[in-house]
C-alpha positions in Angstrom: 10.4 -17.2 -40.7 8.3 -20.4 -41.2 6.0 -21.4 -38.7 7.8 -24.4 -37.9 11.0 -22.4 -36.6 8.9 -19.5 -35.1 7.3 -22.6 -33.0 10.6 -24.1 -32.2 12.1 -20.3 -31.0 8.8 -20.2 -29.3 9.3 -23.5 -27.4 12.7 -22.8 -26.5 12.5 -19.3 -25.2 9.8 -20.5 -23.0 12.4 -23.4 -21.8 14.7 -20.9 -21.2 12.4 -18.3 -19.4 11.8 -21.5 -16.8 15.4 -22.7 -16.4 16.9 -19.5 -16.2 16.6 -18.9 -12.7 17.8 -22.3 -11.7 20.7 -21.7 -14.4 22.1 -18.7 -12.6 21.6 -20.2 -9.6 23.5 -22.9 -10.5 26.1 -20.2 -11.8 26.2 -18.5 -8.5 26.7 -20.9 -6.8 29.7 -22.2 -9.0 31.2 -19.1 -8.6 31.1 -18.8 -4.8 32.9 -22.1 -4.8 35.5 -21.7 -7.2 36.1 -17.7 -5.1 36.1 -20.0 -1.8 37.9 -22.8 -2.9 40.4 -20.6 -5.0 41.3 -23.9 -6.6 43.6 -22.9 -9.7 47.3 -21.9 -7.8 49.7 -18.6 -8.5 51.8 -19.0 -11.7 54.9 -17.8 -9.3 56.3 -19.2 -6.8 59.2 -18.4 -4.6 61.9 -21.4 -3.4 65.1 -20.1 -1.0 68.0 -22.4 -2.3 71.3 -21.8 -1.3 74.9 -20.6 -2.2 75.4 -20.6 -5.7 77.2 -24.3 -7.6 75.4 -25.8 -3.8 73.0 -29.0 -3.6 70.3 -26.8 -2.6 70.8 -24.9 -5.8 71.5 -27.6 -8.2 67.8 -29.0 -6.8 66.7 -25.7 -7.1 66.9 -25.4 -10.7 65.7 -28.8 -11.2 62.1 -28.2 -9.4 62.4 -25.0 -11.8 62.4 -27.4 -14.8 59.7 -29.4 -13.3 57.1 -27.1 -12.5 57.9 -25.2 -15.5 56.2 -28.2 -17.2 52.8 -27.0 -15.7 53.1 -23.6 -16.5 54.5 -22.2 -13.0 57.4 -20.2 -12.8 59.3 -20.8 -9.6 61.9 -18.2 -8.5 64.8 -19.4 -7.1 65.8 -17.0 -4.2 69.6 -17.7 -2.9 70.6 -17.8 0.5 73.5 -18.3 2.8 71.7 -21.7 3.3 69.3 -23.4 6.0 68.6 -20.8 8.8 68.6 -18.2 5.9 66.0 -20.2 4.4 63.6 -20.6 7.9 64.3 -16.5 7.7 62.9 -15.8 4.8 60.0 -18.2 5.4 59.1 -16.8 8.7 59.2 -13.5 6.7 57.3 -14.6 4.0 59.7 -13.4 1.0 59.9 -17.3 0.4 56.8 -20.0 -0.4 59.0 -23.0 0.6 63.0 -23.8 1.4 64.9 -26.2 1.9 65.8 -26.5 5.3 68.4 -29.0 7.0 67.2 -31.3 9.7 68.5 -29.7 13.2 67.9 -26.2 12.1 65.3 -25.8 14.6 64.1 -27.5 17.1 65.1 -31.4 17.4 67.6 -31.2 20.6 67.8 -27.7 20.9 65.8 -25.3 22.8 65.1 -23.2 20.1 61.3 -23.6 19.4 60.0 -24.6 15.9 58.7 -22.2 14.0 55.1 -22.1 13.5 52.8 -22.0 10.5 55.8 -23.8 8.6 55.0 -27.2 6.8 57.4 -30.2 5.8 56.8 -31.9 2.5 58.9 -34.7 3.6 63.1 -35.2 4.3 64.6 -35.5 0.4 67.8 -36.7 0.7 71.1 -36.9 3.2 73.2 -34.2 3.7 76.7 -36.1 4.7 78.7 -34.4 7.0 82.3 -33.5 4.5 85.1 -32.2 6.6 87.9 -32.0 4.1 91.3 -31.8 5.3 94.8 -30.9 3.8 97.1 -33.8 4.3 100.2 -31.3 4.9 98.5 -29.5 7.5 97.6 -32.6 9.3 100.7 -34.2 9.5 101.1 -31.2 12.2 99.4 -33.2 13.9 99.2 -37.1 13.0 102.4 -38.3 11.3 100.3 -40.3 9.2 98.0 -37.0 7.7 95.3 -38.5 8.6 92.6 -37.3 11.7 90.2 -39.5 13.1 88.6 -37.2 15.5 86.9 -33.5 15.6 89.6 -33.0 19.2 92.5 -33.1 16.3 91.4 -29.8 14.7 92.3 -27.9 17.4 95.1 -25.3 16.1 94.0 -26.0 13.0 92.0 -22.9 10.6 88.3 -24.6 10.0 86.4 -23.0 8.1 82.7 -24.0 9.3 80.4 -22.1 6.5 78.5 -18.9 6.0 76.8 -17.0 8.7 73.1 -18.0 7.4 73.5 -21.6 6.9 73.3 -24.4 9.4 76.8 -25.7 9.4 78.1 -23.3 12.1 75.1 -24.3 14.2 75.9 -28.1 13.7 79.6 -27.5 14.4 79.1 -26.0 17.6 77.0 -29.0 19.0 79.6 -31.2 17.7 82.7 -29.3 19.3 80.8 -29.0 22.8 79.7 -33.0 22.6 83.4 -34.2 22.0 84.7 -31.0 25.3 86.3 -28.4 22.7 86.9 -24.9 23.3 86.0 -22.9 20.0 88.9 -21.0 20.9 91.4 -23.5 20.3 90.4 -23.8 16.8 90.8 -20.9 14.3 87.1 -20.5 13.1 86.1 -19.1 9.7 83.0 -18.5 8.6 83.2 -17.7 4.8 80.9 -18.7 2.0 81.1 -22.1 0.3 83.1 -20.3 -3.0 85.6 -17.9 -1.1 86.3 -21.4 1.6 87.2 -23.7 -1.3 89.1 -21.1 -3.1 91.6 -20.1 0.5 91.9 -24.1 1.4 93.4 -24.7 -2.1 95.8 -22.0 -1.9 96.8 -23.3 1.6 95.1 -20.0 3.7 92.7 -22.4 5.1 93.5 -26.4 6.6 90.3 -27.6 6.7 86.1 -26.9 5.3 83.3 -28.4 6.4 80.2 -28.7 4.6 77.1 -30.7 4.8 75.2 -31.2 1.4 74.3 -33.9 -0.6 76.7 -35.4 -3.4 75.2 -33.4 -6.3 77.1 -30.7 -5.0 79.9 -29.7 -7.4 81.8 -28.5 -4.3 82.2 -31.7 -2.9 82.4 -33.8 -5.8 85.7 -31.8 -6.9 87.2 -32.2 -3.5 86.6 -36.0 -3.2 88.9 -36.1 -6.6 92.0 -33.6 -5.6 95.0 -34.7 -4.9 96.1 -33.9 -1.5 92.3 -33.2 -0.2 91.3 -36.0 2.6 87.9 -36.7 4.1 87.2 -37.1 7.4 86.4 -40.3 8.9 83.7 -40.3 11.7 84.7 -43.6 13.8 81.9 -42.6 16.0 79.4 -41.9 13.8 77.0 -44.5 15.4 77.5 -42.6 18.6 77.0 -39.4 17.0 73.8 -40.6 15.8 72.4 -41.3 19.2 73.5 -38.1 21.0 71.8 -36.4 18.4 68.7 -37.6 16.8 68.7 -35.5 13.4 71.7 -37.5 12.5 72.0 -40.2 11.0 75.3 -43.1 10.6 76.3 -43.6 6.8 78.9 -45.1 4.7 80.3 -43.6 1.9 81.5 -46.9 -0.2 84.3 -47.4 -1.2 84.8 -46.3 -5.1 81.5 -44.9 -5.3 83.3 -41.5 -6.5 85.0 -43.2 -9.2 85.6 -46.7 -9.6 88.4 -46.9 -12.2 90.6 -45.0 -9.7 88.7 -46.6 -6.8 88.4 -43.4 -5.1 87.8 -43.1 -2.1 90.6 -46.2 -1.4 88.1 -47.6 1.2 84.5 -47.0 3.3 84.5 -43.6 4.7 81.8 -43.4 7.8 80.5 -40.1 8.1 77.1 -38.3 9.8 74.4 -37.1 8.2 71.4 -34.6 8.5 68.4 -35.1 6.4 66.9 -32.4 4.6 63.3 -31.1 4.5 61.7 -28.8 1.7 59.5 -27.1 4.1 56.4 -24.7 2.8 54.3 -21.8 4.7 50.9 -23.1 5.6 49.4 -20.5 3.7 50.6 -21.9 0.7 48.4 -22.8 -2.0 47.9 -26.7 -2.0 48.0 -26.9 -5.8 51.7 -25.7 -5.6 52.4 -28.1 -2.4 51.5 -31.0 -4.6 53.2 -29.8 -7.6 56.6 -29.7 -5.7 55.7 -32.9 -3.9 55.3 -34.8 -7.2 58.3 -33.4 -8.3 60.2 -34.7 -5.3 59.2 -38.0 -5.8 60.9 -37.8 -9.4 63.8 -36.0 -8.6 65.0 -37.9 -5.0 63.6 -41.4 -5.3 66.5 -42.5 -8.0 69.3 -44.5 -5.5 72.5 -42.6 -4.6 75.2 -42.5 -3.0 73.7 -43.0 0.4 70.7 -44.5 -0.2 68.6 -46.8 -1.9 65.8 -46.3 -5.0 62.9 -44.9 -3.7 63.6 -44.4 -0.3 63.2 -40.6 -0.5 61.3 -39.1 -0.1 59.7 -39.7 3.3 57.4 -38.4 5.8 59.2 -40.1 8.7 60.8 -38.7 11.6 59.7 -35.4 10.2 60.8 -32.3 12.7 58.1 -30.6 11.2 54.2 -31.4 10.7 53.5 -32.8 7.2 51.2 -31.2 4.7 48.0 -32.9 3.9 48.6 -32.5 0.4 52.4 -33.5 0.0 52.0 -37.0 2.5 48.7 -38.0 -0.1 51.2 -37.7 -3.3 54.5 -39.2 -1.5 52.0 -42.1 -0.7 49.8 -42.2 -3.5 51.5 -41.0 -6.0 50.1 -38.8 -8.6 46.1 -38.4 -8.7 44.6 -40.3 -11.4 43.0 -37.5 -12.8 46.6 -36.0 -13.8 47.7 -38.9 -15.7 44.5 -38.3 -18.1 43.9 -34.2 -17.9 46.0 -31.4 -18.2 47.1 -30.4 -14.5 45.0 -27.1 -14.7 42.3 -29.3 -15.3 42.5 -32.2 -13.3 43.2 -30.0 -10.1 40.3 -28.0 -10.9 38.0 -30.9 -10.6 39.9 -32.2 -7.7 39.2 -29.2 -5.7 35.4 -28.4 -6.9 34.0 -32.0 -7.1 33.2 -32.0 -3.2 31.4 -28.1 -4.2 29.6 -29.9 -7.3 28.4 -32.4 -5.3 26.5 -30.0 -2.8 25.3 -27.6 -5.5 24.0 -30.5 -7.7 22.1 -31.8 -4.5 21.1 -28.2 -4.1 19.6 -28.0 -7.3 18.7 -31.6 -7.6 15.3 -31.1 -6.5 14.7 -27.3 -7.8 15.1 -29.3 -11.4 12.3 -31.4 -11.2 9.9 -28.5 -11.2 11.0 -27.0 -14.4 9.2 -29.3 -16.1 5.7 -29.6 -14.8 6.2 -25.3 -14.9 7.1 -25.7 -18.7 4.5 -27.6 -19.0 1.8 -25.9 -17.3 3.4 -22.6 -19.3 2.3 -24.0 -22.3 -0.9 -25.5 -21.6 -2.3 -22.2 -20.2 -1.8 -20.6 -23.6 -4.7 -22.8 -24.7 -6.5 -23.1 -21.9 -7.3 -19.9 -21.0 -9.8 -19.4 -23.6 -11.8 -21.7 -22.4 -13.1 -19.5 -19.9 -14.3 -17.0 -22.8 -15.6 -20.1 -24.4 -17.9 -21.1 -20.9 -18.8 -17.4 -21.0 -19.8 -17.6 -24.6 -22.1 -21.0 -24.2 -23.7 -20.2 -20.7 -24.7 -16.3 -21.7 -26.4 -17.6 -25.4 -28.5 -20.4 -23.2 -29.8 -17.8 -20.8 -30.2 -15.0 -23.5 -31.1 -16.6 -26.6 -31.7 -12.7 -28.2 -28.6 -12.2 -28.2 -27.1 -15.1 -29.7 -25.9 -13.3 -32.8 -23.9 -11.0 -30.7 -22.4 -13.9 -29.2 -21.3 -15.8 -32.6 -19.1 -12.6 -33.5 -17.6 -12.3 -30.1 -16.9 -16.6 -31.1 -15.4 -16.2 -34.5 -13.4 -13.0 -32.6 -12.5 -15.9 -30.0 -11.4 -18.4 -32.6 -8.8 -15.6 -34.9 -7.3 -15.2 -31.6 -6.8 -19.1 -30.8 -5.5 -19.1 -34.6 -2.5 -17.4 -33.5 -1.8 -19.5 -30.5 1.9 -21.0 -31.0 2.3 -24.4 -29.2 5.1 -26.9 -29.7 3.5 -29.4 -32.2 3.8 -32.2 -29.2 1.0 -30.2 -27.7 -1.0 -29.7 -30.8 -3.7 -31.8 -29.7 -4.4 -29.3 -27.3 -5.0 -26.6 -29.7 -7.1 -28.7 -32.2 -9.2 -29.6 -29.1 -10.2 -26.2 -28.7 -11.4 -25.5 -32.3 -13.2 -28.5 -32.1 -14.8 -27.4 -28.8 -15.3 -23.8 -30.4 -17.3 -25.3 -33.4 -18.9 -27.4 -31.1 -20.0 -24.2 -29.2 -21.4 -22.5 -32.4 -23.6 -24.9 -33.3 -25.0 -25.0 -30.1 -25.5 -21.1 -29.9 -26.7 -21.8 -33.8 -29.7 -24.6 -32.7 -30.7 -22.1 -29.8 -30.9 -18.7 -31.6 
């Protein structure tokens, strides 16, 4: 090894022995944040959907696409629908659910439930009571019913025990007087309900979802099949506040065969995605940037970009979801992979206190360095002192003295500086000359 290198491994390692400490200190201290802050979120997640060919699970598989882009897998877990869905939250075999608005709470008694999060109201879930027009000419001559009171004697079938149609239907019977007993009440899953009305077995379903669902778009197009018109829907809307008027244009369905024939009013609910509070924030954002691409596109019942929304929310809104709905995506993850951009996200208000932490430990590496370096040379000038001050008080024993010198000097030889403090070393041969021709002119 030349001397050159075995002076730059020299001057490094002495670096390195002064830094070090502040290095793993600096390293600590990273790691306590990122163990604190736990800033990178599970690769699995679990989202409660719905019945199977539903809205809920048509959405479901579409936030499965979208986080599936970042590298999370999200396990759809299927349900008998909303109060199956606040179930499994409360029990925490689900991370988040969709949940439809009046579930809980809103003009019930029933209390929220706590430690649940909204990440805003989706989309509208329309009221669809479809009828059988031979069934209701029982009743109308016409076929066609204009109020819930007309059902009576009729078979409804109101949707699964689990979801939140039965709930919804029972507030709406005891709002317009009815007796459930007057009507023949089935509650059979969305599948099973469709498959019985066809044949007949059953004269009327109920279901509130969102167009997507395949159910619904089928039965808008059969022959034979009406919709209910809600004349009151207005009034509906102010008896119960997690109901909202809407109009189902006319055509919208299909608009060569101008289907439905003319406006259809019907109530809707709006639909949360709610989360547990202990979910990780990463993940809440995740799904909340995916709701802004998969909802804001206009529909049937609403405009672009008017889900989703924090408004009127039955629930309290996550931190997280009401900055992206807002805000949008963070400007970090339109540059940086998200793995990356969330981790700086979540540590840069942790760098900032460890780098004012170490801020001021920094600056006394180098004065240390330094001083490190320095010492090498300057601790023979003691010897040196020694050297000149003993050969001026004992001038017999000056040639003792020039031995113990030259002895000094081989040792200052092998003194290993960096060359920007050379001068130092020179300085000290020249001072050790200096001394032996003083001890010289005395002896």
């Amino acid at each position: 090894m030349t001397r050159a290198i075995r002076n730059t491994v020299v001057s490094v390692r002495d670096l390195l022995i002064l830094a070090g400490p502040v290095a793993a200190l600096a390293i600590g201290l990273l790691v306590l944040a990122y163990l604190w802050l736990d800033p990178n979120p599970p690769k699995t997640v679990r989202l409660a959907t719905g019945p199977a060919q539903s809205a809920y699970d048509e959405f479901g598989k579409r936030y499965q696409a979208a986080l599936a882009r970042n590298g999370i897998k999200v396990v759809l877990v299927p349900s008998g629908g909303s109060v199956t869905n606040e179930r499994l939250l409360r029990e925490n075999k689900a991370d988040l659910g969709f949940v439809q608005g009046g579930t809980s709470g809103g003009d019930t008694d029933r209390p929220l439930v706590e430690g649940l999060e909204s990440l805003g109201s989706l989309f509208l879930e329309p009221v669809w009571l479809f009828y059988r027009e031979d069934a209701a000419k029982k009743k109308v001559p016409d076929g066609t019913l204009a109020s819930l009171t007309q059902l009576q004697g009729l078979r409804l079938s109101v949707g699964s025990q689990g979801s939140g149609v039965p709930l919804l239907m029972q507030r709406l019977f005891e709002a317009n007087h009815i007796d459930p007993a007057s009507i023949t009440l089935l509650q059979l899953r969305q599948t099973p309900a469709v498959a019985g009305f066809l044949n007949g077995e059953i004269d009327a379903v109920v279901f509130a979802s969102a167009p997507e669902s395949l159910m619904v778009q089928m039965l808008l197009q059969t022959p034979g099949v009406k919709l209910m018109d809600f004349a009151q829907a207005e009034a509906y809307s102010r008896r119960f506040a997690f109901l909202s008027p809407v109009v189902l244009p006319r055509g919208i369905v299909d608009l060569a065969q101008d289907i439905p024939p003319q406006p259809v009013r019907l109530v809707a609910t709006t639909t949360a995605l709610l989360t547990r509070g202990d979910t990780h924030p990463a993940l809440v954002e995740l799904f909340a940037q995916a709701a802004r691409n998969i909802h804001s596109p206009a529909g049937w019942f609403n405009r672009a970009r008017a889900f989703p929304t924090i408004e009127q929310s039955e629930y309290p809104i996550s931190r997280e979801a009401e900055r992206t709905i807002q805000g949008g995506m963070p400007f970090l993850q339109r540059f940086l992979p998200f793995w990356l951009a969330n981790l700086v996200e979540r540590m840069w208000l942790a760098l900032g206190i460890i780098v004012a932490v170490l801020l001021p430990l920094s600056r006394i590496v180098p004065p240390l360095y330094t001083f490190r370096i320095r010492s090498r040379v300057f601790r023979w000038y003691a010897q040196l002192r020694a050297i000149e001050e003993r050969g001026t008080a004992e001038p017999e024993s000056v040639p003792e003295l020039l031995h113990q010198l030259d002895a000094v000097e081989r040792r200052a030889a092998r003194v290993i500086v960096p060359l920007s403090y050379a001068d130092e070393l020179y300085a000290l041969r020249n001072n050790i000359n200096l001394v032996r021709a003083r001890l010289k002119a005395a002896g």
